[in-house]
C-alpha positions as CSV (number, residue, x, y, z in Angstrom):
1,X,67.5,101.1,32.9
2,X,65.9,101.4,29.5
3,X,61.9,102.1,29.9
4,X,60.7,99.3,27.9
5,X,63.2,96.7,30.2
6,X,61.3,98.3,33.2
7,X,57.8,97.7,32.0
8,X,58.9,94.4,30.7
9,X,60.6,93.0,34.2
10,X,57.1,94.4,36.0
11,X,54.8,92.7,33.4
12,X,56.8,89.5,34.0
13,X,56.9,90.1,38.1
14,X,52.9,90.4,37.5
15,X,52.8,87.3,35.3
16,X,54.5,85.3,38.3
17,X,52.2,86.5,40.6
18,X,49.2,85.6,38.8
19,X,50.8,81.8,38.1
20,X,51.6,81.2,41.8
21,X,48.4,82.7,43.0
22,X,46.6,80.7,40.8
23,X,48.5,77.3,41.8
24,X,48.0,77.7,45.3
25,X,44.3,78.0,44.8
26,X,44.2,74.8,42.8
27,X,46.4,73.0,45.5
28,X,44.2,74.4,48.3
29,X,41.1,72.8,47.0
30,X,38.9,74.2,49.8
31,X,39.5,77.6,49.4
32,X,36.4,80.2,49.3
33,X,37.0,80.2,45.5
34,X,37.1,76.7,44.6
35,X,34.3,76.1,47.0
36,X,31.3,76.8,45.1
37,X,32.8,74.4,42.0
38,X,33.4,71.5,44.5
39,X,30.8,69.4,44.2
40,X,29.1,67.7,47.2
41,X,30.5,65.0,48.9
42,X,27.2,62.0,48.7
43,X,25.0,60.2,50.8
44,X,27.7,59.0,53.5
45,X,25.5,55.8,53.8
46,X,26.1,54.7,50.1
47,X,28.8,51.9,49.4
48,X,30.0,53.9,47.1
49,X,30.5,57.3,47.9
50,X,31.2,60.1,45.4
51,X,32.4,63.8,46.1
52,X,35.8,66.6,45.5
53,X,38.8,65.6,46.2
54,X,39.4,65.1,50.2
55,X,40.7,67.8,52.8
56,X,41.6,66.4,56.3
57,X,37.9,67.6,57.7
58,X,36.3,64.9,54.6
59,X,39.0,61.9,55.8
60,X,37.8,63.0,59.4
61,X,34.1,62.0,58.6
62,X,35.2,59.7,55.9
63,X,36.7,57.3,58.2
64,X,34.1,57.9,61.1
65,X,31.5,56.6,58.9
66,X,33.6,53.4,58.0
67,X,35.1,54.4,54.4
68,X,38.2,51.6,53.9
69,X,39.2,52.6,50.3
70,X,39.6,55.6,48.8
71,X,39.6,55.5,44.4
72,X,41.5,58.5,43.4
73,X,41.1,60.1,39.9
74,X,43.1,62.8,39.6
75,X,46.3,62.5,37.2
76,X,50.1,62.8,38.7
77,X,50.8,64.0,35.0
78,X,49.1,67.7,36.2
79,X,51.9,69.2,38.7
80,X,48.7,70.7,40.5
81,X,47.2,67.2,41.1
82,X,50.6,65.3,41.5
83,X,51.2,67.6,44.8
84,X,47.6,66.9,46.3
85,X,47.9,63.0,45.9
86,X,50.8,63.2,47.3
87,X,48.9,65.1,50.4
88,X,45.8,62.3,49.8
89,X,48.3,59.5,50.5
90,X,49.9,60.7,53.0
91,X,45.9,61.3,55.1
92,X,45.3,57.8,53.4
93,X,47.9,56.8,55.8
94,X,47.4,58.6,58.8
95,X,43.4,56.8,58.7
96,X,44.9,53.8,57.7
97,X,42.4,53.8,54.2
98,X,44.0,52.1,51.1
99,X,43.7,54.6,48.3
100,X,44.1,53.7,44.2
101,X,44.3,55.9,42.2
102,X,43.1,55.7,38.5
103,X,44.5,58.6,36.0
104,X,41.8,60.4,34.3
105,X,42.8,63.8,33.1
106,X,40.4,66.3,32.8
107,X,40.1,70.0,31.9
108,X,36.4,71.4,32.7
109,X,34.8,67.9,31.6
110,X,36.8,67.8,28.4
111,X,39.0,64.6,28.9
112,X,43.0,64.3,28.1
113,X,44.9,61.6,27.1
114,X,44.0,58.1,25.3
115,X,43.7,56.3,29.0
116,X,41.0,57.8,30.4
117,X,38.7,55.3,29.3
118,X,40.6,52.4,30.5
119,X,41.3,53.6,33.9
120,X,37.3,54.9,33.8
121,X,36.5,51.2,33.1
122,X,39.8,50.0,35.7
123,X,38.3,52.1,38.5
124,X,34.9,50.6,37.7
125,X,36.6,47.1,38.2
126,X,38.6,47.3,41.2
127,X,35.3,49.2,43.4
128,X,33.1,45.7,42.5
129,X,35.8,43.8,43.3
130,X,36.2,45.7,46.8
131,X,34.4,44.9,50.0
132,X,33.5,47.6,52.2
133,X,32.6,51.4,51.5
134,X,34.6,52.8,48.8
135,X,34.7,57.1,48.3
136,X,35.4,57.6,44.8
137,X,36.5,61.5,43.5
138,X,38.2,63.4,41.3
139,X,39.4,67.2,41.9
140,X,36.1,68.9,41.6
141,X,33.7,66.0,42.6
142,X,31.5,66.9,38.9
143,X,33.0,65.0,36.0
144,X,35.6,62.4,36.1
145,X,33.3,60.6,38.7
146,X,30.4,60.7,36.8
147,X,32.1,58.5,34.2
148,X,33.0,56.3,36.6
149,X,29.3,56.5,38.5
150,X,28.1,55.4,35.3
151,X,30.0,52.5,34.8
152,X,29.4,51.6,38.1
153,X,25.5,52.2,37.7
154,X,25.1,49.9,34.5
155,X,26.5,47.4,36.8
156,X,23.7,47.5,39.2
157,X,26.0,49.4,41.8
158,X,24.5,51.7,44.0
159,X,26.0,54.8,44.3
160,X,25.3,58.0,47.0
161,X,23.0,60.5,45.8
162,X,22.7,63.3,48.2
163,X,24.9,65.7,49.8
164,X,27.1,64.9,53.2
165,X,25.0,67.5,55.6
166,X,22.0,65.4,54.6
167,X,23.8,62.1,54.7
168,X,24.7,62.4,58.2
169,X,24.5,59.0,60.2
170,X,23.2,58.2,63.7
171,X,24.2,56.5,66.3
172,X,22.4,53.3,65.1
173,X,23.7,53.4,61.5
174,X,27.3,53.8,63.3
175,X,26.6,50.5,65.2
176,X,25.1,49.2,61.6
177,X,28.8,50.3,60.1
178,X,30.4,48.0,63.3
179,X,28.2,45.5,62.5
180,X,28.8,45.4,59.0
181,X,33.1,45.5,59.6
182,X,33.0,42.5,62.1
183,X,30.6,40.7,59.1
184,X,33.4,41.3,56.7
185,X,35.8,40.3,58.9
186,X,34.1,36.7,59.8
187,X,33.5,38.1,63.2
188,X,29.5,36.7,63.4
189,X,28.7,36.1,66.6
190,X,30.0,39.6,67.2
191,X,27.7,40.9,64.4
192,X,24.4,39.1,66.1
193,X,25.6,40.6,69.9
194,X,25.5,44.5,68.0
195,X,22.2,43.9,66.3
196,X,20.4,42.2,69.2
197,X,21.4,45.4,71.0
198,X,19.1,47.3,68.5
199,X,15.5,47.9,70.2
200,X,14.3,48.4,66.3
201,X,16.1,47.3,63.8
202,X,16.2,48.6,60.2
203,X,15.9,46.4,57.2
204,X,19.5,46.3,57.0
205,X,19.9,45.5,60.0
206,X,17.3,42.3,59.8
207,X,19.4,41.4,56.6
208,X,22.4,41.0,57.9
209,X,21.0,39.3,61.3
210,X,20.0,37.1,58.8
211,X,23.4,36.7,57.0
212,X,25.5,36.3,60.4
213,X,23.2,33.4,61.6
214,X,23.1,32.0,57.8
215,X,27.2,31.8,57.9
216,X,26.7,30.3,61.8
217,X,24.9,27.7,60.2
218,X,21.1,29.0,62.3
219,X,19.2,28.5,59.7
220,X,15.5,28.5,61.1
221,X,17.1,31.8,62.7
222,X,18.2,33.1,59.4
223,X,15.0,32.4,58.0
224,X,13.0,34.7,60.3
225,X,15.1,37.3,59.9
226,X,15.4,37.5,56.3
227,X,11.4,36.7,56.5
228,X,11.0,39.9,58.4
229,X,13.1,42.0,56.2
230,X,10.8,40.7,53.3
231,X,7.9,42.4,55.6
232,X,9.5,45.6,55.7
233,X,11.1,45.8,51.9
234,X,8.7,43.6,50.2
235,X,9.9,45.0,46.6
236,X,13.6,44.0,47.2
237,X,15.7,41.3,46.2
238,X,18.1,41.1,48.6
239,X,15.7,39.3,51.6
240,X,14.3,37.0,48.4
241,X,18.4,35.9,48.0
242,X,18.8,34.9,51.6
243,X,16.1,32.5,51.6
244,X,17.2,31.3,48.8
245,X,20.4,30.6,50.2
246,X,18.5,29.1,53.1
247,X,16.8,26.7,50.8
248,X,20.0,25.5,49.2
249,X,21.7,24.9,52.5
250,X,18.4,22.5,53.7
251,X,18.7,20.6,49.6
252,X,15.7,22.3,48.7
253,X,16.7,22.3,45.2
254,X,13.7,23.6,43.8
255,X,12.3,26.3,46.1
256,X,16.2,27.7,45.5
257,X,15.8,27.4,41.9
258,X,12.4,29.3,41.8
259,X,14.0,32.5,44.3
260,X,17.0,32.4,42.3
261,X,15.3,32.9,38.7
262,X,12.9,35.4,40.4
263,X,15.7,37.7,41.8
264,X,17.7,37.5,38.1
265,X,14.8,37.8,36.4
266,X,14.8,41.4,38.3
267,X,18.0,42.0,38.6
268,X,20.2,39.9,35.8
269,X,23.6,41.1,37.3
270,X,23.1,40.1,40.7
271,X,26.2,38.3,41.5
272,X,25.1,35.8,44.6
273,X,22.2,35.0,42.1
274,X,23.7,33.8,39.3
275,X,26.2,32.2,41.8
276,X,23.1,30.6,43.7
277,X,21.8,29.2,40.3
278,X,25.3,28.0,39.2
279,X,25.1,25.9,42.9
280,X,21.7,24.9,42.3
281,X,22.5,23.1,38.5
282,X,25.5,21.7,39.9
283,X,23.4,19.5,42.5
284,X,21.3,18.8,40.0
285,X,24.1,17.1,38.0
286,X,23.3,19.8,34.6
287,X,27.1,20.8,34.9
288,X,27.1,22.7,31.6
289,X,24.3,24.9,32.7
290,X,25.9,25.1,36.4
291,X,29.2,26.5,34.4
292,X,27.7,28.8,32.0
293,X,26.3,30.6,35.4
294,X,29.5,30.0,37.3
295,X,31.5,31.6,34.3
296,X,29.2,34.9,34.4
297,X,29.9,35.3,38.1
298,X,33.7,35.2,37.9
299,X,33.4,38.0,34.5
300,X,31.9,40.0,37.1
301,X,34.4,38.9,39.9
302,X,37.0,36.9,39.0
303,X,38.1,36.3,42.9
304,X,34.8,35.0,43.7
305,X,35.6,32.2,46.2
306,X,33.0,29.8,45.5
307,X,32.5,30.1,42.0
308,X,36.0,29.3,41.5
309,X,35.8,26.4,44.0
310,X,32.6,24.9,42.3
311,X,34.0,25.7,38.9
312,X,37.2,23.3,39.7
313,X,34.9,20.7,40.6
314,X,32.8,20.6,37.2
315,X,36.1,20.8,35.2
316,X,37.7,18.3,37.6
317,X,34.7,16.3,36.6
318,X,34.8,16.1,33.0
């Protein structure tokens, strides 16, 4: 055999190597190599949780700490990333976790393909729309999801901030994460057994006492509660909207009205707020003003059960 065809055959033998060594450390995402790019997997106890893409370990503590949906970025269109959603849905399965999946191709931070946007702003949509804890990630944990984040972020959505060592949870955040299933789930009298079992509750815990006896229809008991919470997080909105809620449920048109325009004044994306004020102007009889409020909610969530419900009334009504 001819010298050049001999170097030429061992250049190509090399070349192979390199490609298929170099695949199986993108597929392998937690290999020593791609470790120290992966970014950090957030404050577990976030809604929204953002990190690298997941091994079995991160569904492990994923799903321990109550994570229902998993938002997916990487892009099928990559071979490398094709194979490991494959591998994510199939571990989405096993711990019974819906996963989407949003495209977003991305080299280093420098995005591919005239989509990314869209499915940046689709992701965005479907985690608002979803109830529960959400973990949202791309291959390295650094780029895609900071798009994403910051969508999310203009939204007034909260999203983890430190790493998972930090993030760890106790054993009474774990019965807050029950607690906060069986809520979603309508299961309230369960909710009040699991926090009356708390010798010191956290302010979360007093807000969604609060919430449970408010959907029971205890209201002086949902008042203390979310009047305690107000003690302990005096600069927050959320025990301002539960009273507020309380209010409307007794007619108290007014003192609903005033919480209401206090917590959007703050916060002028809150959702239940604008909801609350579109409730508030419908009892009132100002129907135009109750829809204009209404209409906002349902941009922001177009499934929103009792906007849509009120919404039918008022156009029902003219």
């Amino acid at each position: 055999m001819p010298a050049y065809l001999r170097f030429f055959i061992k250049m190509l033998v090399w070349g192979l190597l390199v490609f298929c060594s170099a695949y199986v450390v993108l597929i392998t995402p937690d290999n020593p190599v791609m470790r120290i790019f992966r970014g950090e997997i957030s404050d577990i106890a976030a809604g929204v949780i953002i990190g690298p893409y997941p091994v079995e370990s991160d569904f492990k503590k994923l799903s321990g700490n109550g994570v229902e949906t998993i938002v997916s970025l990487l892009d099928p269109a990559l071979p490398y990333e094709k194979q490991l959603l494959e591998k994510e849905n199939a571990l989405a399965k096993q711990y019974r976790m819906r996963l989407l999946n949003f495209p977003m191709a991305s080299i280093l931070g420098q995005k591919m393909g005239a989509y990314y946007d869209n499915n940046a702003r689709a992701a965005a949509d479907a985690i608002a729309a979803t109830q529960g804890k959400v973990y949202l990630h791309c291959y390295l944990g650094i780029h895609r999801v900071a798009t994403v984040k910051n969508l999310l972020e203009t939204r007034q959505i909260k999203v983890g901030r430190y790493t998972l060592r930090e993030g760890e949870r106790n054993k009474l955040d774990l019965q807050l994460d029950i607690a906060e299933k069986n809520y979603r789930e309508g299961n309230y009298q369960q909710v009040r057994q699991l926090l009356d079992a708390m010798k010191q509750p956290s302010p979360a815990a007093l807000l969604l006492h609060g919430w449970a006896d408010f959907r029971l229809g205890n209201i002086a008991t949902a008042r203390k509660y979310f009047n305690s919470a107000t003690t302990s997080m005096p600069e927050a909105n959320e025990p301002l909207l539960g009273l507020a809620y309380c209010d409307l449920r007794e007619n108290n048109l007014s003192a609903a009205e005033a919480r209401f325009i206090q917590v959007i004044k703050d916060d002028a994306a809150n959702i239940e707020a604008l909801n609350g004020m579109g409730l508030v102007r419908f009892r009132q009889g100002r129907l135009s003003e109750a829809a204009g409020y209404l209409k906002k909610v349902l941009q922001m969530n177009p499934q929103h059960p009792e906007a849509n419900a009120t919404l039918r009334s008022i156009e029902g009504i003219h």
